[in-house]
N, C-alpha and C positions, 0 to 999 in steps of 0.2 A: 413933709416929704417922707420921713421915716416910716410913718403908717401905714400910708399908701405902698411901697416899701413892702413891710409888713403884708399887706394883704394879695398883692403882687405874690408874694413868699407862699402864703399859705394856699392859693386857687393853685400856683405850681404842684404844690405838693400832694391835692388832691387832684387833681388830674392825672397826676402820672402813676399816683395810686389806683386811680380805678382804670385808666385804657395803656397802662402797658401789658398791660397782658392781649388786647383787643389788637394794639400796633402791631407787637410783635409775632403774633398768628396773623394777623390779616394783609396786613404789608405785602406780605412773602402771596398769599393766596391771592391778591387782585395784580399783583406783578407778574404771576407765573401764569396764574392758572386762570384770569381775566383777561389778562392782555394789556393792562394799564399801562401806561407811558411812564417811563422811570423819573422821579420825581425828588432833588435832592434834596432838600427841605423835609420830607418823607423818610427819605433815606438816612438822616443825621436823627430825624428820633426816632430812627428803627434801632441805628446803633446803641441812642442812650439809654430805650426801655431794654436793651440786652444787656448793656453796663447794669442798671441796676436790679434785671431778674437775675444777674451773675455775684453780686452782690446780696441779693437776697437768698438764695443757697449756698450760697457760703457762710454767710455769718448761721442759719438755719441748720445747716447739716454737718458743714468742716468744723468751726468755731462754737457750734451749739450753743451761742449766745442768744440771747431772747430779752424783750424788754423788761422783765421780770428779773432778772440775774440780781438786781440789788435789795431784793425780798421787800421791796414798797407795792405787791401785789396784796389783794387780799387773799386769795387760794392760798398763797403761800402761806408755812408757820412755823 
């Protein structure tokens, strides 16, 4: 159970890496400017890709934290 679990974990984590950005622009464009039928299930990971592109400028441009911050990149020296 744990793996599965695990891999549950990991297809979340790519998915929402690659179409919150696609959600959160398009959401708004087939609602308004389509005519789509309001869709709450839609609507809740419209909010959560805006949680974390809100999230992701902030740690980026407030906090100017980066995954690299504990110098285990190699650029870094």
């Amino acid at each position: 159970m744990p793996q599965f679990l695990k891999e549950i974990y990991g297809v979340g984590i790519l998915f929402f890496y690659y179409v919150k950005y696609i959600i959160l622009i398009g959401w708004p464009v087939l609602l308004y400017g389509l005519d789509y039928k309001p869709n709450i299930i839609m609507d809740i990971l419209w909010v959560y890709c805006l949680a974390l592109m809100s999230k992701d400028i902030i740690f980026k441009f407030v906090l100017k934290k980066s995954h690299c911050d504990n110098g285990s990149c190699s650029s870094k020296k």
